[in-house]
C-alpha positions as CSV (number, residue, x, y, z in Angstrom):
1,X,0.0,0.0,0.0
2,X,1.7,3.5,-1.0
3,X,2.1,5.8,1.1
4,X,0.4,9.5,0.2
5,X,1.8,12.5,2.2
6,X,-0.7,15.5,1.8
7,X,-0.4,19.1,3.3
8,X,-3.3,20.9,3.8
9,X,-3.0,24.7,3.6
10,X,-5.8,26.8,4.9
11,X,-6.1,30.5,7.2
12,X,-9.4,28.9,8.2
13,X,-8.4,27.2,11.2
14,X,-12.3,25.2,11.6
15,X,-11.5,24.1,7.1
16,X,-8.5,23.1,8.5
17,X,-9.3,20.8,11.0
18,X,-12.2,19.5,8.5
19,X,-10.5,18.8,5.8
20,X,-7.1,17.5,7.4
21,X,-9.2,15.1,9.3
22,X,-11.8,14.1,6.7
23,X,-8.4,12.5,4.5
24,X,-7.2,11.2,7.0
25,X,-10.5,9.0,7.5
26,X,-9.4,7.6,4.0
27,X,-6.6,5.2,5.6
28,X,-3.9,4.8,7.2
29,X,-1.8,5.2,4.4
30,X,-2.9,8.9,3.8
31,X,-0.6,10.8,6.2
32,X,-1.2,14.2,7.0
33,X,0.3,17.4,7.8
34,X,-1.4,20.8,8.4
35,X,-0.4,24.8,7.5
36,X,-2.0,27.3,8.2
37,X,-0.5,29.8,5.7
38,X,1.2,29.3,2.6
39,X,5.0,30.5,3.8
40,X,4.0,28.0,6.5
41,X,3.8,25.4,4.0
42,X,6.5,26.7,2.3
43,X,8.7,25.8,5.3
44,X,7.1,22.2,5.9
45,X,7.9,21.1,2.0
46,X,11.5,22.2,2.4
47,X,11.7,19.8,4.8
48,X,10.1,17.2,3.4
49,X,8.4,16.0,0.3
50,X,4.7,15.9,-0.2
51,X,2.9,13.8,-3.0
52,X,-0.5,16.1,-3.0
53,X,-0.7,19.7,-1.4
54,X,-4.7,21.0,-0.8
55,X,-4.6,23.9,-0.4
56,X,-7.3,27.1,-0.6
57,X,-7.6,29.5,-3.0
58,X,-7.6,33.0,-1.4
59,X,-5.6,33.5,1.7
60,X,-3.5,36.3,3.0
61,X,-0.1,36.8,2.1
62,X,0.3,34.7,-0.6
63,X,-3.0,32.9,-2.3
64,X,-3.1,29.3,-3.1
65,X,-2.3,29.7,-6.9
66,X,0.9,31.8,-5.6
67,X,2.0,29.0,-3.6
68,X,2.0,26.6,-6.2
69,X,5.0,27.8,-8.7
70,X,7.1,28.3,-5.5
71,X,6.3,25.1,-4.1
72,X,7.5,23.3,-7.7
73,X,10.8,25.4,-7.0
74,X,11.6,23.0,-4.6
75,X,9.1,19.7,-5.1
76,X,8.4,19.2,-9.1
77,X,6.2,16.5,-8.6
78,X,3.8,17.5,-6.0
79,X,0.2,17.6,-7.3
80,X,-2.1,20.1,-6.2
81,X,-5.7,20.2,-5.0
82,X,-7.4,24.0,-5.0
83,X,-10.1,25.2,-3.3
84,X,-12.0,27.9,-4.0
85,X,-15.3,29.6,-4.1
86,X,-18.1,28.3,-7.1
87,X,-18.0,31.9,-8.3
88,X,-14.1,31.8,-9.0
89,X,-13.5,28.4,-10.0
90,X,-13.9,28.3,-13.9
91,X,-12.5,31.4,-14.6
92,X,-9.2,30.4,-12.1
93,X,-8.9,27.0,-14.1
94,X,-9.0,29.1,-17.5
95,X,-6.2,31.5,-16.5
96,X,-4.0,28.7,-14.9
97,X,-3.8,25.8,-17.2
98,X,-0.3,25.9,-17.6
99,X,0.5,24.9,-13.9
100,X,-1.3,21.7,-14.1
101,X,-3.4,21.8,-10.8
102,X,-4.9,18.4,-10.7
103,X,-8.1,19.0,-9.1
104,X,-10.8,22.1,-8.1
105,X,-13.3,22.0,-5.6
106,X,-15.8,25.2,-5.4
107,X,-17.0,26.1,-1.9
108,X,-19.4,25.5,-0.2
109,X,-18.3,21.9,-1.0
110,X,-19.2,18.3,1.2
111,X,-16.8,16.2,1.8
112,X,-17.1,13.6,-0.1
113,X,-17.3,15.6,-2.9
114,X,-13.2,16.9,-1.8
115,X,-12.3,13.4,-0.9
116,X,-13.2,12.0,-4.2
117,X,-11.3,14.6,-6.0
118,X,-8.2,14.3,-2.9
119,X,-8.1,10.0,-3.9
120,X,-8.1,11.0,-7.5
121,X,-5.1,13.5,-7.6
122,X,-3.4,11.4,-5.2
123,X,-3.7,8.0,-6.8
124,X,-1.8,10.1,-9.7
125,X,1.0,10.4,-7.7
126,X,4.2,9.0,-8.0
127,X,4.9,6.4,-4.8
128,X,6.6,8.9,-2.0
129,X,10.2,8.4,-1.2
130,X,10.8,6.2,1.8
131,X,12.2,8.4,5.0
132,X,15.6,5.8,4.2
133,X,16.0,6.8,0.7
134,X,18.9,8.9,-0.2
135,X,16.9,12.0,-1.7
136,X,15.5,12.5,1.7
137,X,18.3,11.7,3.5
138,X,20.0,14.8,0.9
139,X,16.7,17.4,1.7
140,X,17.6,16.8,5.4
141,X,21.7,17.0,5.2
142,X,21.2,20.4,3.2
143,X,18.6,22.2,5.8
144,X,21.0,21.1,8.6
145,X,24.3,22.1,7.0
146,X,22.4,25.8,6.3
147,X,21.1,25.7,10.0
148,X,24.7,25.0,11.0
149,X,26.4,27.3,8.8
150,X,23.9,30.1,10.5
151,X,24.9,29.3,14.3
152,X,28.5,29.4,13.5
153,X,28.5,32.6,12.0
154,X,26.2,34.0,13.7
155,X,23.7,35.0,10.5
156,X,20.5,36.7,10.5
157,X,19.4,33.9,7.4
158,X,21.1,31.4,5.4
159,X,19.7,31.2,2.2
160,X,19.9,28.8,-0.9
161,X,18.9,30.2,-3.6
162,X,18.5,28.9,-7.5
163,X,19.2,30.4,-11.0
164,X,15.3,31.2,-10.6
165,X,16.0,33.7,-7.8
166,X,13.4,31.8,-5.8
167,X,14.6,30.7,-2.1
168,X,14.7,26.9,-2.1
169,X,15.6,27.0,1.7
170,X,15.5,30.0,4.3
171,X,17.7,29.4,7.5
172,X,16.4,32.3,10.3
173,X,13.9,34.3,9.9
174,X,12.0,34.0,7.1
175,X,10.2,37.7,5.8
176,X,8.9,36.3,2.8
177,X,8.8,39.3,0.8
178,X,12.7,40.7,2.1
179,X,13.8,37.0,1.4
180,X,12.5,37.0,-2.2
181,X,14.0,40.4,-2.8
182,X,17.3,39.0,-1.6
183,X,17.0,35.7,-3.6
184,X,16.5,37.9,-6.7
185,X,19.8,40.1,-6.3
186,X,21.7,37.0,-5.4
187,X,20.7,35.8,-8.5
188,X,20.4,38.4,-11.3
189,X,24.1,39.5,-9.2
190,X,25.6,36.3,-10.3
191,X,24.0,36.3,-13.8
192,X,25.3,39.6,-14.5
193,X,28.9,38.0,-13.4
194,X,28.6,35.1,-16.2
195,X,27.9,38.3,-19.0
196,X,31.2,40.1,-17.2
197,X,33.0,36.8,-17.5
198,X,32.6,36.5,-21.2
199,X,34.5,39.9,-21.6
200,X,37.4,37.8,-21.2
201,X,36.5,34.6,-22.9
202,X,36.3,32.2,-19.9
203,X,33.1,30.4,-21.0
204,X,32.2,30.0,-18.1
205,X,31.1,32.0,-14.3
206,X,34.3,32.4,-13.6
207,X,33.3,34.5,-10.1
208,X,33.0,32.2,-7.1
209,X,31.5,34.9,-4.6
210,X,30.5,38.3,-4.0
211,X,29.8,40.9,-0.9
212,X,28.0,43.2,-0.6
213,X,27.5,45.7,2.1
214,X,24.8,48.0,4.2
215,X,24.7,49.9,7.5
216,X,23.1,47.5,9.7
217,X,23.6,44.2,7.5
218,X,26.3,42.7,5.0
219,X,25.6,39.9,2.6
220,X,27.9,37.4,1.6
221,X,27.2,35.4,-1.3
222,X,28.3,32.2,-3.1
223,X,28.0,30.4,-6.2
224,X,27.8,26.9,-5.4
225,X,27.8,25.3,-8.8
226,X,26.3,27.9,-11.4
227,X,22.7,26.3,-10.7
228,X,22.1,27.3,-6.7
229,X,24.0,30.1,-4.5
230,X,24.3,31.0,-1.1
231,X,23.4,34.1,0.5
232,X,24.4,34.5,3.9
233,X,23.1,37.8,6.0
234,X,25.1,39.1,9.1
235,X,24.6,41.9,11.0
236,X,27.6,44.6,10.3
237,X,29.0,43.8,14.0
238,X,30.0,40.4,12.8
239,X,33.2,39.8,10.9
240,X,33.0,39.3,7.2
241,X,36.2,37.0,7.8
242,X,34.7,34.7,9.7
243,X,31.8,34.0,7.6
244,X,33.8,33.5,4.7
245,X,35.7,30.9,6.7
246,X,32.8,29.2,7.5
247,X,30.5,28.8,4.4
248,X,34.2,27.4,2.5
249,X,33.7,24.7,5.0
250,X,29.9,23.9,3.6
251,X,30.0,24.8,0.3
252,X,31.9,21.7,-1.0
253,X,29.7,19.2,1.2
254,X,26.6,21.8,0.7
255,X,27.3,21.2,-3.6
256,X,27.3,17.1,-3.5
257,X,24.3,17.0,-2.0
258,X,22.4,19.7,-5.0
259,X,21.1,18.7,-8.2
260,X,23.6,19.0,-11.5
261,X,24.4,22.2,-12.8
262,X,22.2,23.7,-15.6
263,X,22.8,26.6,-17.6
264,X,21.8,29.8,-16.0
265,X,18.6,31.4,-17.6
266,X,19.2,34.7,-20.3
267,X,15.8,36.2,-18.7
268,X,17.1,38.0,-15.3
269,X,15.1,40.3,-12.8
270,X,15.4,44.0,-13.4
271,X,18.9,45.1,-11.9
272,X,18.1,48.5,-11.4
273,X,14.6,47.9,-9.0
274,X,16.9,45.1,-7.5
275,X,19.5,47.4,-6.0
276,X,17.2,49.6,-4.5
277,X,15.2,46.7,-2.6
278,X,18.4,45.7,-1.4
279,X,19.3,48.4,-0.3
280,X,16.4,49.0,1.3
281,X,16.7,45.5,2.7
282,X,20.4,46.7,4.4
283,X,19.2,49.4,6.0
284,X,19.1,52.3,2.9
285,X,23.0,51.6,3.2
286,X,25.3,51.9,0.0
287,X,25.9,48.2,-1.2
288,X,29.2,47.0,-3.0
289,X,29.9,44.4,-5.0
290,X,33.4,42.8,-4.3
């Protein structure tokens, strides 16, 4: 019998208990964790991976159909189930075919109605890795070595980001709207590097790192192998040395455990808007690339 692990996402906190507890009623092979916003269950599927999230449709924040890109950032294969009201439902499935949600369910909804659609997605599902298996075992090893780098350097976050400029992983605390900004400089910052890089025929990124510096916080940043960086955020107390010590320790461990290096995407983020959230983000201080 295979395994499903489902997330359900919902501000609701009385949908939440109905809906988390009407799967699990399904069997004991339906396992079932609870958020009760989407950054919430941002967190939970960095940690691990979930065959089918279900999820509703207008929260605050971030809705359900924004949660859904970010979440196959980080888990391709997780299916999604989205609730929303009767009034929204066609004209949401219309505007987003091209995420290939596998199920809607309009409010006011009964049950049975959501579970039948829930053991539908869900038997579409690929089996879920077993808690032994090394892609896991990899998931775990990389949110540890990040929590680890950010105790020994004494970081605000720890961030891993990818050529998307998404945040696969936040270590610390996690503003989701500061943390995109910064995942988006990190990025379109190391992008520009591969352009600068062909100035002298190298071929290749040829820049390993960068810094990058603010009145209350300094940024330290690492290309781990051309397909995820680092981004490591310390207050301006804290001695750039010593964090550069420190994530040279990870970053060879940190870049087994990532997927193989892909080519880094032509389309970037607009530089110019990027600079000026960042520096907003440090504190309105001057920033530097180094």
């Amino acid at each position: 019998m295979d395994t499903k692990r489902i997330l359900v996402v919902d501000d609701d906190p009385d949908m939440l208990f109905l809906v988390a507890h009407g799967i699990k009623s399904l069997g004991p092979n339906y396992q079932v964790s609870t958020a009760a916003s989407a950054s919430a269950a941002l967190e939970q599927v960095n940690k691990q991976r979930f065959d089918l999230i279900v999820t509703d449709y207008m929260m605050p924040e971030m809705t359900g159909l924004d949660l859904v890109p970010q979440v196959r950032q980080i888990s391709p294969q997780t299916q999604f189930v989205m609730i929303t009201a009767h009034h929204d439902t066609n004209r949401i499935r219309d505007v987003v075919g091209n995420l290939n949600i596998g199920g809607f369910v309009g409010k006011p909804f009964i049950l049975p109605e959501l579970l039948e659609v829930i053991q539908e997605v869900a038997s579409q599902t690929e089996p879920s890795t077993s808690p032994d298996e090394p892609q896991l075992l990899s998931r775990d090893k990389i949110v540890e070595l990040l929590d680890d780098l950010r105790r020994q350097t004494g970081a605000r976050n720890v961030l891993l980001i990818n050529t998307a400029g998404a945040a696969a992983h936040v270590s610390g605390a996690n503003d989701p709207d500061k943390m995109g900004q910064l995942a988006a400089f990190v990025s379109s910052n190391f992008q520009a590097m591969a352009d600068l890089a062909s100035l002298f025929d190298e071929g290749e990124t040829s820049f390993k790192s960068s810094y990058f510096e603010g009145n209350r916080y300094n940024i330290y940043a690492y290309n781990l192998n051309g397909s995820f960086f680092l981004g490591v955020v310390f207050g301006a107390d804290v001695k750039p040395g010593s964090v550069w010590f420190y994530t040279k320790q990870v970053v060879g461990t940190l870049s087994k455990l990532l997927p193989a290096p892909g080519e880094i995407p032509p389309s970037r983020p607009n530089r110019d808007t990027l600079a000026k959230d960042f520096d907003d983000l440090l504190g309105n201080g001057r920033s530097n690339g180094i």
